[in-house]
C-alpha positions as CSV (number, residue, x, y, z in Angstrom):
1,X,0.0,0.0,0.0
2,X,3.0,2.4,0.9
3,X,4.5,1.8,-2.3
4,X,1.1,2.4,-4.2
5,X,1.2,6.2,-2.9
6,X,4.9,6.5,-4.3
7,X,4.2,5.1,-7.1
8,X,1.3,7.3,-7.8
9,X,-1.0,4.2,-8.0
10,X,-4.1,4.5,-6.2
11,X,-5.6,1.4,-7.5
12,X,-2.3,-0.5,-5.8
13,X,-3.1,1.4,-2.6
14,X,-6.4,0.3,-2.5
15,X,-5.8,-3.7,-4.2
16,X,-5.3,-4.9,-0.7
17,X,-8.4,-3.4,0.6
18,X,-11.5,-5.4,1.2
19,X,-14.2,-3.3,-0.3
20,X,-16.8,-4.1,2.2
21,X,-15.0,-1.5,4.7
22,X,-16.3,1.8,5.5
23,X,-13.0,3.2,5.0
24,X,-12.8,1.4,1.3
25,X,-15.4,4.1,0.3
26,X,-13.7,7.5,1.9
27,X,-10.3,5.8,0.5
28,X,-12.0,5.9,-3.0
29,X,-12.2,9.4,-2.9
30,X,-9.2,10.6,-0.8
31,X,-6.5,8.7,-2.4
32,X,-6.7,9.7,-5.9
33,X,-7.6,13.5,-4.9
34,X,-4.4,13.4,-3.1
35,X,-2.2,11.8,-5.5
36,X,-3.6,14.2,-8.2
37,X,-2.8,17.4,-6.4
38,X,0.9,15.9,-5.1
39,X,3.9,13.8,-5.2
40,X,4.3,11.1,-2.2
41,X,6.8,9.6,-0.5
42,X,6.0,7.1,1.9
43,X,7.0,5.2,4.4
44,X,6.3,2.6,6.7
45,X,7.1,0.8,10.4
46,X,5.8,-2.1,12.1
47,X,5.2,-1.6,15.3
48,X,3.0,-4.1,16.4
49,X,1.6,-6.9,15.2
50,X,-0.3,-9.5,17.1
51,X,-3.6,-11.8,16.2
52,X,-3.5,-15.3,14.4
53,X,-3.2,-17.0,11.0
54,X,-6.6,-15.7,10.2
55,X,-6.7,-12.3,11.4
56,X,-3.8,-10.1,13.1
57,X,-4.2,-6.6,14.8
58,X,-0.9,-4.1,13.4
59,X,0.3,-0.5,14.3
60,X,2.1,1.0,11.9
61,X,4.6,3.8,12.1
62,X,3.6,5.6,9.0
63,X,5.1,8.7,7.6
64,X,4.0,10.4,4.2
65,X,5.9,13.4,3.0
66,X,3.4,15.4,0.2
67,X,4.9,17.5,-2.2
68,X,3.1,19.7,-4.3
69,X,3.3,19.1,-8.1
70,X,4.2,22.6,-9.2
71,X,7.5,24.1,-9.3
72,X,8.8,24.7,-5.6
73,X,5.7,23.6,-4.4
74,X,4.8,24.0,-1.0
75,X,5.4,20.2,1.2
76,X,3.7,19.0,3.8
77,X,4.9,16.2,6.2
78,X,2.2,13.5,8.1
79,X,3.4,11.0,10.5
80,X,0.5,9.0,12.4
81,X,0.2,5.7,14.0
82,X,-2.2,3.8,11.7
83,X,-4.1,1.0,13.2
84,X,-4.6,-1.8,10.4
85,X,-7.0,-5.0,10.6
86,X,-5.7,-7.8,8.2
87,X,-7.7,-11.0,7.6
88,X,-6.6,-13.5,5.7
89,X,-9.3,-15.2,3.2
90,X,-8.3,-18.6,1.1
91,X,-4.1,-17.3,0.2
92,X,-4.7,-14.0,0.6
93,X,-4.5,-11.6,3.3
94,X,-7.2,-8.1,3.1
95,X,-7.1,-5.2,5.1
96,X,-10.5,-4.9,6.7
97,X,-9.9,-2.0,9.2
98,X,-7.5,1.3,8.4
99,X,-7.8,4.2,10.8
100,X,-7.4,7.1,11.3
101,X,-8.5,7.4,7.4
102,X,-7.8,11.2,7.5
103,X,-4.3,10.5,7.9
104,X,-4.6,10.1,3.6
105,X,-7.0,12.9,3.2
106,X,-6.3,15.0,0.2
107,X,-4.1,18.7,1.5
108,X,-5.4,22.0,1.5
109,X,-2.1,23.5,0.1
């Protein structure tokens, strides 16, 4: 997912998602508006990382620096502890939960 925001993929960002969520829909719409109005770098740390082979409970450590596309453009640094909800369904493990979900909100430059 991190590498979907430097890549300027939203789709990757969001492949990993399990639509169902509440925060698949608010995601939708804040990840592209963001990646459209800036370049990203991101980052991520484990922190924690507890649960089972079916579902685990993780804190990440996870910084995005947001650079406006424009020339000199203005840059804004985020770094939040994101709680993340994985499930694992047949081979494949979907993020269920993502909070805070503002931490990808689009900036107001």
């Amino acid at each position: 997912m991190a590498a979907g925001l430097s890549e300027d993929n939203s789709e990757a960002f969001l492949a990993r998602m399990e639509k169902t969520t509440p925060e698949y829909e608010k995601l939708k719409v804040e990840i592209p508006a963001l990646l459209s109005q800036a370049e990203l770098t991101s980052s991520v740390t484990i922190l924690k990382d507890e649960g089972d082979d079916s579902k685990r409970l993780v804190e990440l450590d996870w910084f995005l620096e947001i650079r406006g596309k424009t020339a000199d453009g203005p840059v804004v640094r985020r770094r939040d502890v994101i709680h993340c909800t994985v499930e694992k369904r047949g081979k494949r493990w979907w993020v269920v939960s993502l909070k805070p979900v503002e931490f990808f909100a689009a900036v107001k430059f």
